[in-house]
KOLGU-523111 format. One record per residue (C-alpha): residue number from 1; residue in three letters; x, y, z. Coordinates in Angstrom, 1 decimal. Layout:
BEGIN
{NUM,"ala",{X,Y,Z}}
...
This chain:
BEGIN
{1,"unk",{269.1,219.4,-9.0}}
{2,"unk",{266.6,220.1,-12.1}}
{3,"unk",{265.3,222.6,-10.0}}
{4,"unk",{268.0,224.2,-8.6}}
{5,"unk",{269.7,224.8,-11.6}}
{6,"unk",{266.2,226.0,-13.4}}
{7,"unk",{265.7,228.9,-10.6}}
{8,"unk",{269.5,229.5,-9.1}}
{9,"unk",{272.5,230.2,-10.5}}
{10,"unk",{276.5,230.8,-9.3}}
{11,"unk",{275.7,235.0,-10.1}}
{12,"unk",{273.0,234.8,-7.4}}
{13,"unk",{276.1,234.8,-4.8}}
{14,"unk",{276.6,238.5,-5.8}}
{15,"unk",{273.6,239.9,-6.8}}
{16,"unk",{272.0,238.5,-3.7}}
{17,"unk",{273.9,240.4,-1.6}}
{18,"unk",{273.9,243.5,-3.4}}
{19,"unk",{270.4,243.5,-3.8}}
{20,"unk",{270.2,243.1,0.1}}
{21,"unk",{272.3,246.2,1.2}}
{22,"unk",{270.3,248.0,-1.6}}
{23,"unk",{267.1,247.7,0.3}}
{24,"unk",{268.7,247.7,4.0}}
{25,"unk",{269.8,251.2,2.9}}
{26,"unk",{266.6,252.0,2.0}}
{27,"unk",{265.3,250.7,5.0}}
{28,"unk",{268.1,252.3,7.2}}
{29,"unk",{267.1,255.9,5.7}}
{30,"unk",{262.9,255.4,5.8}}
{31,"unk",{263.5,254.3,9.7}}
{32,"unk",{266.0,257.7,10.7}}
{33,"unk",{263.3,259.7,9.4}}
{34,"unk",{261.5,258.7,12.9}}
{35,"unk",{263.0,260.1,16.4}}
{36,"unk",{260.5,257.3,18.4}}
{37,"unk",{262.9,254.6,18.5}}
{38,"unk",{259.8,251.7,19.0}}
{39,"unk",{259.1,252.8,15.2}}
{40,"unk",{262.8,252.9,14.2}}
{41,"unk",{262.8,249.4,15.7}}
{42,"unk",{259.4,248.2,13.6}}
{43,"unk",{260.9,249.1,10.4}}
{44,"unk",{264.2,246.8,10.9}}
{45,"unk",{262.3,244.1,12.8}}
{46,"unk",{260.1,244.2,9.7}}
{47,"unk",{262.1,244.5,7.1}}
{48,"unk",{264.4,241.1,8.7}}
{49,"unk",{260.8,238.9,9.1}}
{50,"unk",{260.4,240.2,5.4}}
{51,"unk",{263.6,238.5,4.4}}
{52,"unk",{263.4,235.6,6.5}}
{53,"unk",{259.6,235.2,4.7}}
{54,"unk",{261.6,235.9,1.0}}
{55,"unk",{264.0,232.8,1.6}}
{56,"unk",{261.3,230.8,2.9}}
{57,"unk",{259.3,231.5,-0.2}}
{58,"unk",{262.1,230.6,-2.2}}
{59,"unk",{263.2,227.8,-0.9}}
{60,"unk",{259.8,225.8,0.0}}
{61,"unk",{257.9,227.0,-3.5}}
{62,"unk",{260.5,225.5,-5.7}}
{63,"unk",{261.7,222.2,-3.5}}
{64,"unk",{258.4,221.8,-1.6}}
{65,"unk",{256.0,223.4,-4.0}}
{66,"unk",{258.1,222.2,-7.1}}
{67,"unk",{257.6,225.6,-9.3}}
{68,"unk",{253.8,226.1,-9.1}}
{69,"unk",{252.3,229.9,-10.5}}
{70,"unk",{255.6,231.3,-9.6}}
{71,"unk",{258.0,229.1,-11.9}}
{72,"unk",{255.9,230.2,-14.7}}
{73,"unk",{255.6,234.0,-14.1}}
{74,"unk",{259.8,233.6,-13.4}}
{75,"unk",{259.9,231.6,-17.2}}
{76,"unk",{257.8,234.2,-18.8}}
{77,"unk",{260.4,237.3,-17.1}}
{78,"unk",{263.0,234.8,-18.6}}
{79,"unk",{261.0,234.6,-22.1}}
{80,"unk",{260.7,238.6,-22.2}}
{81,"unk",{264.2,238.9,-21.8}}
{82,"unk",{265.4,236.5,-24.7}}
{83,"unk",{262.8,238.5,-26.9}}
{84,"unk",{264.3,241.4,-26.0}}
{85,"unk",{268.0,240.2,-26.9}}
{86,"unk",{266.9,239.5,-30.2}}
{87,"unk",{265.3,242.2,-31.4}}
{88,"unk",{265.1,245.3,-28.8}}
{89,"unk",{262.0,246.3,-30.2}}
{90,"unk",{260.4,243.6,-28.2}}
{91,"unk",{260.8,245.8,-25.2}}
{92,"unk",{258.1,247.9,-26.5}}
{93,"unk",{255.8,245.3,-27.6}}
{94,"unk",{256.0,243.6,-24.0}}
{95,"unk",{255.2,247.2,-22.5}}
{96,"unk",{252.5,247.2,-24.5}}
{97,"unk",{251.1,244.1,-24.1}}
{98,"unk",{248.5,243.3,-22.2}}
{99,"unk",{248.8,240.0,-22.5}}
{100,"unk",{250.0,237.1,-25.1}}
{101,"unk",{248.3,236.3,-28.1}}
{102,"unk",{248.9,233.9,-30.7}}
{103,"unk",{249.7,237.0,-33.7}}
{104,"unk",{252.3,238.5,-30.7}}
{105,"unk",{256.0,238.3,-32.1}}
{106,"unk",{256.4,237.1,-28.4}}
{107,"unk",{254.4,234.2,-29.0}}
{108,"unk",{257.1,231.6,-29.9}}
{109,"unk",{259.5,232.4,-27.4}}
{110,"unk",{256.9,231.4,-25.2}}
{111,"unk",{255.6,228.5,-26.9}}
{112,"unk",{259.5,226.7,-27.5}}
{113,"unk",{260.5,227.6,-23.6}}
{114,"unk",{260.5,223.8,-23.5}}
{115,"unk",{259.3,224.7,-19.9}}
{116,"unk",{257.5,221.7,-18.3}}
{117,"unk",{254.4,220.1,-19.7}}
{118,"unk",{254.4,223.7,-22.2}}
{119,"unk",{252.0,225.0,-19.8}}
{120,"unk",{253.7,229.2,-19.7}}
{121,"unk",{252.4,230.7,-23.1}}
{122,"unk",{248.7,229.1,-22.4}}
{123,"unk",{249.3,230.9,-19.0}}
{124,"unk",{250.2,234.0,-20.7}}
{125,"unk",{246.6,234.4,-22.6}}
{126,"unk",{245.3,236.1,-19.4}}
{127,"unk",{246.3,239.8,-18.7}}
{128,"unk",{246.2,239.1,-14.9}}
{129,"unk",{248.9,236.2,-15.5}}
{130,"unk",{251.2,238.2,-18.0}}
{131,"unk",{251.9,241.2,-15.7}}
{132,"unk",{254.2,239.6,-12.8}}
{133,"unk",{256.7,238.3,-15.5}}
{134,"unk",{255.7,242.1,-17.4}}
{135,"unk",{256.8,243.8,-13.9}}
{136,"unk",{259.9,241.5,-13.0}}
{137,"unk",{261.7,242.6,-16.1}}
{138,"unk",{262.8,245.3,-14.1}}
{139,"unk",{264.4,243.9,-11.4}}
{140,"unk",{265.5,241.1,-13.9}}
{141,"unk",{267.5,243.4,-15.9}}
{142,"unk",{269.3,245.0,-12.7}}
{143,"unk",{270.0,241.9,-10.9}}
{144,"unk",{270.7,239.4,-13.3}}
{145,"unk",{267.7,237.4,-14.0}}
{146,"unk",{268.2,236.5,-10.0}}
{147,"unk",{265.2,234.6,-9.1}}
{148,"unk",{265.7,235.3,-5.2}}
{149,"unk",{266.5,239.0,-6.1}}
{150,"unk",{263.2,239.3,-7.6}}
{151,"unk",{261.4,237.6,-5.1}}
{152,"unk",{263.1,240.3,-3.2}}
{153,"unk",{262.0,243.0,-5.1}}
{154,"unk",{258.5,242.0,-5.3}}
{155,"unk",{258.4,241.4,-1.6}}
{156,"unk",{259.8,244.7,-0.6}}
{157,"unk",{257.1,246.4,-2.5}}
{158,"unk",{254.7,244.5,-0.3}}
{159,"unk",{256.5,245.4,2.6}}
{160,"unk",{256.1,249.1,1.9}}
{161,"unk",{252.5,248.5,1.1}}
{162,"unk",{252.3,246.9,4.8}}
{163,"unk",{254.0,250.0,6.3}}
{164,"unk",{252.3,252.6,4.7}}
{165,"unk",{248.9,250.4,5.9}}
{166,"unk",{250.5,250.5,9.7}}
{167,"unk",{251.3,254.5,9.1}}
{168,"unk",{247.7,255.0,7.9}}
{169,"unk",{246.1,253.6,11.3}}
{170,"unk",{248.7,254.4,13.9}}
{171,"unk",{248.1,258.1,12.5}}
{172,"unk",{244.5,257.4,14.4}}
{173,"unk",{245.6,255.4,17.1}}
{174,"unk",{249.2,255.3,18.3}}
{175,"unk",{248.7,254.0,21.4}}
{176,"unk",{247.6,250.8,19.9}}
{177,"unk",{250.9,250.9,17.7}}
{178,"unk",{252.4,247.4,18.4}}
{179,"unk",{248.7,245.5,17.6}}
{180,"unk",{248.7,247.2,14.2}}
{181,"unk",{252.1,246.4,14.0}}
{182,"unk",{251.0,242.6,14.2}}
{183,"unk",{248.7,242.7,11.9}}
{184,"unk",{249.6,245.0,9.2}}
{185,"unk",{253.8,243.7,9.7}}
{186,"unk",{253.8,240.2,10.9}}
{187,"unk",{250.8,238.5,10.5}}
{188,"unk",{253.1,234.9,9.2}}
{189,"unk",{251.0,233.9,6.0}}
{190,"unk",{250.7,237.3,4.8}}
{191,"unk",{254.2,238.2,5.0}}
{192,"unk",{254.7,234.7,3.6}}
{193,"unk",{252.5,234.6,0.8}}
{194,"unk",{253.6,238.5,0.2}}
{195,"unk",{257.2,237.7,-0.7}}
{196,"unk",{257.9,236.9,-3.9}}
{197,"unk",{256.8,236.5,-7.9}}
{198,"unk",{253.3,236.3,-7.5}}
{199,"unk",{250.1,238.7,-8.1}}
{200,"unk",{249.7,238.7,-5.1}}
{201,"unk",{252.6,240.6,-3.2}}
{202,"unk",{251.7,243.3,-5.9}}
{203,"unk",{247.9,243.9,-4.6}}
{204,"unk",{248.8,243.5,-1.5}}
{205,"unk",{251.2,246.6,-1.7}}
{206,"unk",{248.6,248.5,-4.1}}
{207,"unk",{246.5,248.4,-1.4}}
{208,"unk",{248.6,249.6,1.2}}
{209,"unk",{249.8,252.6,-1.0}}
{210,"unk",{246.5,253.5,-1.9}}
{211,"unk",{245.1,253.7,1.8}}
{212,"unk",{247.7,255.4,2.6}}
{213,"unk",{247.9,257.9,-0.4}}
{214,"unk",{244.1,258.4,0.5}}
{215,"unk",{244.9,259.7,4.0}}
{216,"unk",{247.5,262.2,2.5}}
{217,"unk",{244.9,263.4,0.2}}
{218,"unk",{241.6,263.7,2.6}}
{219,"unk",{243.3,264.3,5.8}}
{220,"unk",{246.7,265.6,6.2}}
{221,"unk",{246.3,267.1,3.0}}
{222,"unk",{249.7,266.8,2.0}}
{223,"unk",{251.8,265.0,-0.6}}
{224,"unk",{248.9,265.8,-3.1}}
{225,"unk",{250.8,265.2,-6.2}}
{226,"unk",{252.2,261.8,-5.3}}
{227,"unk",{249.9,261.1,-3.8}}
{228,"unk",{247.4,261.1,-6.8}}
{229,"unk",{250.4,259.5,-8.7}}
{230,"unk",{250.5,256.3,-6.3}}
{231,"unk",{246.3,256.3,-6.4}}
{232,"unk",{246.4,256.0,-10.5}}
{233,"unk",{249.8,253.9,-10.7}}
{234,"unk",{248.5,251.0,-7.7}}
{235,"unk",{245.2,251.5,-9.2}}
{236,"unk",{246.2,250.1,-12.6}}
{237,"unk",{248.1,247.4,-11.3}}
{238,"unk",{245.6,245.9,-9.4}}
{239,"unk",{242.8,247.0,-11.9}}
{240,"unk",{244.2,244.7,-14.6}}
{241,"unk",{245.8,241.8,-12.5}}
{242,"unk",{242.9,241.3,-9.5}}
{243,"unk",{240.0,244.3,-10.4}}
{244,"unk",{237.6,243.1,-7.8}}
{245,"unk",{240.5,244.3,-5.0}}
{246,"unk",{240.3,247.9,-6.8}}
{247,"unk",{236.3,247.8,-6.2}}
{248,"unk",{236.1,246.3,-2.8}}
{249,"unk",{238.6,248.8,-2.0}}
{250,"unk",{237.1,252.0,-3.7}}
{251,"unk",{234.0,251.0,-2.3}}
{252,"unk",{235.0,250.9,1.5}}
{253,"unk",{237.6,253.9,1.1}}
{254,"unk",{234.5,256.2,-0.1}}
{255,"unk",{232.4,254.7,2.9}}
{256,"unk",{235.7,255.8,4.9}}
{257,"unk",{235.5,259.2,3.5}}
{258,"unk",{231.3,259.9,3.7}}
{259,"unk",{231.1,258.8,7.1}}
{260,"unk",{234.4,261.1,8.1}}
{261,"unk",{232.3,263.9,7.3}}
{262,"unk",{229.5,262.7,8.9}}
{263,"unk",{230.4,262.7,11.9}}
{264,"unk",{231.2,266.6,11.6}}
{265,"unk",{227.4,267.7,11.6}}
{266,"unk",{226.9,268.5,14.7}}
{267,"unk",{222.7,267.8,14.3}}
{268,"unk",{221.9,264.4,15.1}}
{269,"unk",{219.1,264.6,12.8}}
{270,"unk",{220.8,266.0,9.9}}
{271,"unk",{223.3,263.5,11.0}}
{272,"unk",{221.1,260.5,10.5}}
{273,"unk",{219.3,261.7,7.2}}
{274,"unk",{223.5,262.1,5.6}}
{275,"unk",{224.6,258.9,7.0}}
{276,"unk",{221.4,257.2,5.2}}
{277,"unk",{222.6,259.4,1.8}}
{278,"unk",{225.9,258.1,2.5}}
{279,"unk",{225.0,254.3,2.7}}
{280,"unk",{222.3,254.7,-0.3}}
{281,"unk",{225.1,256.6,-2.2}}
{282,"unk",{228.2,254.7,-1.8}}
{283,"unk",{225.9,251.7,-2.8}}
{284,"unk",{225.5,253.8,-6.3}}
{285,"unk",{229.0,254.8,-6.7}}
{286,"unk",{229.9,250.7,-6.1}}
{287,"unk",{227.3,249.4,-9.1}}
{288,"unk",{228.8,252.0,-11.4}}
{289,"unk",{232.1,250.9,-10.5}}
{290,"unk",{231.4,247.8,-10.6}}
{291,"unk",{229.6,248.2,-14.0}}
{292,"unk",{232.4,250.5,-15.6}}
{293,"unk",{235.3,248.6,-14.4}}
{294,"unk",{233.9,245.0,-15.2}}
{295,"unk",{232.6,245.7,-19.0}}
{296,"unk",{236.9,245.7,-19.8}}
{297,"unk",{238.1,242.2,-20.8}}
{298,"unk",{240.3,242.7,-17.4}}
{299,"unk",{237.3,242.9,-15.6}}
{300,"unk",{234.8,240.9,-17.2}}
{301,"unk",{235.1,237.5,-15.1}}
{302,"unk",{234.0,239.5,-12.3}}
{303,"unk",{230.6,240.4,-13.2}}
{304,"unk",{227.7,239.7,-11.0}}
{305,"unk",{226.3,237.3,-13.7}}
{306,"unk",{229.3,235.3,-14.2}}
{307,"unk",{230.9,234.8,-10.5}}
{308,"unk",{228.6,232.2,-9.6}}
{309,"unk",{229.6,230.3,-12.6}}
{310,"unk",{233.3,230.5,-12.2}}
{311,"unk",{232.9,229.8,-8.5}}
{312,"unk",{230.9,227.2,-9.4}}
{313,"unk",{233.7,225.7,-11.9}}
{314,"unk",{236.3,226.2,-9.9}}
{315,"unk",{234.9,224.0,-7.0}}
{316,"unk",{234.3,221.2,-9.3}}
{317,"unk",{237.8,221.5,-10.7}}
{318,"unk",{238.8,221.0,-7.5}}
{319,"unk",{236.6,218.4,-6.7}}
{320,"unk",{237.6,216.0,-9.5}}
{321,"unk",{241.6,216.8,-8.6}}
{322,"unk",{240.5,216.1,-4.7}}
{323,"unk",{238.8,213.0,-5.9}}
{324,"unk",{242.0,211.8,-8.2}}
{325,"unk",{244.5,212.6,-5.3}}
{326,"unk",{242.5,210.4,-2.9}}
{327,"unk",{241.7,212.9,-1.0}}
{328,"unk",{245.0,214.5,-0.5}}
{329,"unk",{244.5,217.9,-1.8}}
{330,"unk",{243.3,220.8,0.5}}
{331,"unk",{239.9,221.0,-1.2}}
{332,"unk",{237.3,222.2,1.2}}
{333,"unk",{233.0,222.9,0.2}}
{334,"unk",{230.3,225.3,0.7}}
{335,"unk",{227.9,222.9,1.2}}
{336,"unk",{224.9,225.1,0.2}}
{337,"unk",{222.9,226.7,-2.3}}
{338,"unk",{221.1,229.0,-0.1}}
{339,"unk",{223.2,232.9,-0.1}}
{340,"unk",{222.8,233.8,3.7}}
{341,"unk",{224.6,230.6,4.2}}
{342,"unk",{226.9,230.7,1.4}}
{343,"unk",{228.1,234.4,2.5}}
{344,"unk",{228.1,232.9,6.2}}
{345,"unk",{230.6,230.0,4.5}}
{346,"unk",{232.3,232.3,2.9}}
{347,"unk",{233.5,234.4,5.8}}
{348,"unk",{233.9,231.3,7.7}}
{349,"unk",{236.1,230.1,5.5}}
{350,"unk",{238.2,233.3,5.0}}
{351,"unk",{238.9,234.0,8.4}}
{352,"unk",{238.2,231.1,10.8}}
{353,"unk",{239.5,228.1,8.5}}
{354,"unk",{241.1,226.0,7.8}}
{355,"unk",{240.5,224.2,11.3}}
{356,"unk",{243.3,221.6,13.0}}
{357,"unk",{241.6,218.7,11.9}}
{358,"unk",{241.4,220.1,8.1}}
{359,"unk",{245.4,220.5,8.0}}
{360,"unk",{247.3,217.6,5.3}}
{361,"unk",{250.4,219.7,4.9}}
{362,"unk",{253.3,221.7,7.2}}
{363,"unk",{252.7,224.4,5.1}}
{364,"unk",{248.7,225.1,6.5}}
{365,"unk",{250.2,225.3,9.6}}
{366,"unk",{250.5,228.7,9.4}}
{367,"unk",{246.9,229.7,8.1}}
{368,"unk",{245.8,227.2,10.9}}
{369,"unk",{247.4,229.4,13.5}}
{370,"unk",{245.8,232.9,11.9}}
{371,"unk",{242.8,231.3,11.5}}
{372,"unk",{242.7,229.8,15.0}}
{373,"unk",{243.8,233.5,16.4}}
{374,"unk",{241.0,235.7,14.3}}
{375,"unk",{238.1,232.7,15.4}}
{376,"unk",{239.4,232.7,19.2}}
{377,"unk",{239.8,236.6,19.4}}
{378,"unk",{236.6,236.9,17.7}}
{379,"unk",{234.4,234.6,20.1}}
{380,"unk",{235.8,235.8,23.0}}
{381,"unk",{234.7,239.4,22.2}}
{382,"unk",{231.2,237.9,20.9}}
{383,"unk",{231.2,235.8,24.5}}
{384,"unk",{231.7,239.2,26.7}}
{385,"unk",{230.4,242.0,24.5}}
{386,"unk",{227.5,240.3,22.2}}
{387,"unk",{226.4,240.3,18.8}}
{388,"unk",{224.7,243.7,18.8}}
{389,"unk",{227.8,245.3,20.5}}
{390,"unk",{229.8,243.8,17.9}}
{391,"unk",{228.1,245.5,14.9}}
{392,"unk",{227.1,249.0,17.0}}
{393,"unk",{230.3,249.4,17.9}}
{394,"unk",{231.8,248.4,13.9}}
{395,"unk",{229.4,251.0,12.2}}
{396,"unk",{229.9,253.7,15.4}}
{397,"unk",{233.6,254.9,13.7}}
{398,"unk",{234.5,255.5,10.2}}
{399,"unk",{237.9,253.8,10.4}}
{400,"unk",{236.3,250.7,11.9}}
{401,"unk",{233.6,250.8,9.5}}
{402,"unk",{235.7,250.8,6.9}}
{403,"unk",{237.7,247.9,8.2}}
{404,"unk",{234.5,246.0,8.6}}
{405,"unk",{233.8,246.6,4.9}}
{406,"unk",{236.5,245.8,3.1}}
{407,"unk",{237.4,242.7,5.2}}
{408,"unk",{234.0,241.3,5.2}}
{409,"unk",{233.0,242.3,1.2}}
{410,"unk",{236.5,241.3,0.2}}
{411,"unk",{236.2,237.6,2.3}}
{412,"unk",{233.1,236.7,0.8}}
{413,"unk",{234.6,237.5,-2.7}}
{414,"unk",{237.1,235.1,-1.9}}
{415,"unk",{235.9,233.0,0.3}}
{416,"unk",{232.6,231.4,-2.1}}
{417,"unk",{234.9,231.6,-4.9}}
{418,"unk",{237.6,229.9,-3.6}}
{419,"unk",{237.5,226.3,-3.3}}
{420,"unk",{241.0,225.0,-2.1}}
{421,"unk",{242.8,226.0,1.4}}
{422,"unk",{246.4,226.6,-1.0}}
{423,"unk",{244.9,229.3,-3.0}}
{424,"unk",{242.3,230.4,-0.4}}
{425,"unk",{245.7,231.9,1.7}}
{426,"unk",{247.1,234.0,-0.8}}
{427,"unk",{243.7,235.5,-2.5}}
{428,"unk",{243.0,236.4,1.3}}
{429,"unk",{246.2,238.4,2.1}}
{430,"unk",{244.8,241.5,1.6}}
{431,"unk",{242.0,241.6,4.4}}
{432,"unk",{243.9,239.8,7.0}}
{433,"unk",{245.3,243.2,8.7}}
{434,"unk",{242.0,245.0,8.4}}
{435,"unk",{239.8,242.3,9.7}}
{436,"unk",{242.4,242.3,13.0}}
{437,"unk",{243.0,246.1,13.3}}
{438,"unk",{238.5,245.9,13.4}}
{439,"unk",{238.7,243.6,16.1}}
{440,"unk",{241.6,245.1,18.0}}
{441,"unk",{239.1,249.0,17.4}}
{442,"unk",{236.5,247.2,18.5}}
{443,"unk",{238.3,245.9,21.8}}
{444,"unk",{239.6,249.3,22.3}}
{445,"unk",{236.2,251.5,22.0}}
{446,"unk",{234.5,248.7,24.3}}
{447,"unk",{237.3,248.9,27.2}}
{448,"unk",{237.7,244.9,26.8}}
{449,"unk",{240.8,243.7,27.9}}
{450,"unk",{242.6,241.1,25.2}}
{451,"unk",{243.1,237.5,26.0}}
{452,"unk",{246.3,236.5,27.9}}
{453,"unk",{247.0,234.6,25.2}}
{454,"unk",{246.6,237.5,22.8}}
{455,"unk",{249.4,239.5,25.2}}
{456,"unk",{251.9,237.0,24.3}}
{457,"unk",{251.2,236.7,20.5}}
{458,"unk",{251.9,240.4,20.4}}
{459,"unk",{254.8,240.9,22.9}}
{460,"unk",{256.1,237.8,21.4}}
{461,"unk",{255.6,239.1,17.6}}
{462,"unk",{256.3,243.0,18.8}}
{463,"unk",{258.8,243.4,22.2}}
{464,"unk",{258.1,246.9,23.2}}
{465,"unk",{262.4,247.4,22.9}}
């Protein structure tokens, strides 16, 4: 009751609604845009799984989950807004604020929220954790301080992240429009862990805008302006909540770009000499990236020389709270030192875990079953086509290349970080879709027909009417 009171309220029966036919209009008018009606169809069949992911989150995060990182970036939104109905002024300190500090006039509001065990304003001292609540003012103000509305809001930005990710590689391949429909639209724990006030729905829709805004820009040359205006906008939102997204994605969208133009010299030669210029120089471009955008406080956690330590850490965090739970907590190991086998681990446990047999909740169910899909589709191309074949064929098409990049940079980022199954399914979110659109190229360009298995996933997940 605690709980239900703390994140729902009678108002919620109105704005709830309201804010429902908002998007469904907006939904309605993207989809009419499109005279193919299997498109028209994806955007509604999409925009429904979005919702039915929304109540989920809701419901399970706050009576399964009892409040977790989203109850506190909800009670900071909350905190902004009493600051701001004191003294207005506020409004423009919490714009400007990057995060909370003891000497900020938003200090005590945080500090008496007499939220439980007073854990939101030592939450608030990082700039990654004080932009949700920052960004759900918004939708706070126009809806009520509705926590479903919000969740809403935040997941319909991800949603039009996922779209724009599906419109950036059905532009390339539209026969293959209903597999990167699954896995841009309705891979389960994506759109799950997409859907409501977390960081994560936010990078997650950065990155789809910014893929997409990219295309615009280098190949259809069109939309320049707003283009540029979602690159710098998405950019700074996932520069100062998650910065290594912004590099792993820089990096593979150059990569994208270098080897685009490769593939226009007609001289094999030549050819070969720019694609080694390519690799030598996108390898530059990511150190001075990575240099540049990790000296910032936002980014400094994320230097080379400090990663190992907080990875490091974080796994014996988790270790003690797995030892004090008996066990019960979804703590998993890398057990080596060695960094071929860590980086192997890593990947491992990005995409192929966690396995049946490592599942102590209903809720790893569903990274069980994406996990169980990527390993099966995975060996059964490695069984019939071979290692070799397998990275030939990744590094023989820009758009596959840069697929293979971002998912497998971004999942050993993650993945040797990462040291708990929970946390392991949202950080991953972003490089679900690109590591399945890679192996559904890679299927395709090698004539290899999908499992049967595969067939019914999709015509299951996407009905062709």
């Amino acid at each position: 009751m605690l709980l239900l009171t703390r994140f729902f309220s009678p108002a919620d029966l109105f704005y709830f609604p309201v804010c429902f036919l908002i998007l469904f209009f907006i939904i309605r008018a993207k989809a009419k845009k499109y005279k193919d009606e299997r498109i028209k169809m994806l955007y509604f069949r999409a925009f429904y799984f979005k919702l039915i992911c929304v109540l989920a989150f809701t419901l399970l995060t706050e009576f399964y989950f009892k409040g977790g990182d989203t109850g506190l970036f909800y009670q900071a939104t909350k905190n902004l807004r009493a600051a701001i109905a004191d003294n207005p002024n506020n409004f423009w300190v919490a714009l400007e604020s990057q995060k909370l500090t003891y000497k900020s006039p938003l200090f005590d509001y945080f500090y008496y929220d007499n939220y439980e065990f007073d854990l939101t304003y030592n939450y608030m001292f990082a700039s990654a954790n004080f932009f949700p609540g920052k960004l759900a003012l918004i939708p706070s103000f126009i809806f009520g301080n509705s926590y479903i509305c919000i969740n809403m809001i935040f997941g319909f930005f991800a949603l039009g992240g996922a779209i724009r990710l599906f419109k950036t590689f059905y532009y390339y391949y539209p026969k293959q429009w209903k597999e990167i429909a699954f896995a841009c639209l309705f891979l389960p724990s994506v759109c799950y862990w997409s859907s409501g006030l977390l960081k994560d729905p936010i990078c997650f829709g950065a990155v789809g805008y910014i893929t997409y805004a990219f295309l615009n820009i280098f190949v259809k040359k069109k939309k320049i302006l707003v283009s540029l205006a979602l690159i710098i906008g998405c950019g700074l939102l996932v520069y100062f909540i998650k910065v290594y997204i912004l590099l792993v994605l820089v990096l593979s969208l150059l990569i994208w770009q270098f080897a685009e133009f490769n593939k226009l010299i007609e001289n094999k030669t030549l050819q070969r000499i720019f694609a080694g210029m390519t690799f030598a120089g996108s390898l530059l471009i990511g150190l001075l990236l990575l240099n540049y955008l990790t000296s910032t406080e936002a980014g400094q956690q994320y230097q080379l020389d400090k990663i190992a330590g907080n990875a490091e850490h974080q796994r014996e965090m988790f270790a003690v709270i797995n030892q004090q739970t008996g066990g019960t907590d979804s703590h998993f190991e890398i057990n080596t030192s060695n960094p071929v086998l860590m980086v192997f681990g890593g990947i491992t446990a990005t995409f192929y875990r966690p396995f049946i047999w490592e599942v102590n909740s209903p809720i790893m169910l569903l990274s069980v079953l994406e996990s169980s899909i990527f390993l099966f589709i995975t060996l059964f191309f490695l069984s019939k086509k071979g290692v070799k074949n397998f990275f030939r064929l990744s590094f023989s098409e820009p758009r596959i290349l840069m697929c293979f990049i971002f998912a497998f940079v971004f999942a050993v980022a993650v993945g040797i970080s990462s040291a708990n199954f929970g946390a392991l399914s949202r950080y991953k979110i972003p490089c679900m879709p690109f590591y399945l659109i890679m192996m559904i190229l890679l299927y395709q360009k090698s004539n290899l027909p999908y499992p049967k298995w595969f067939n019914k996933i999709l015509n299951f997940a996407v009905p062709s009417r």
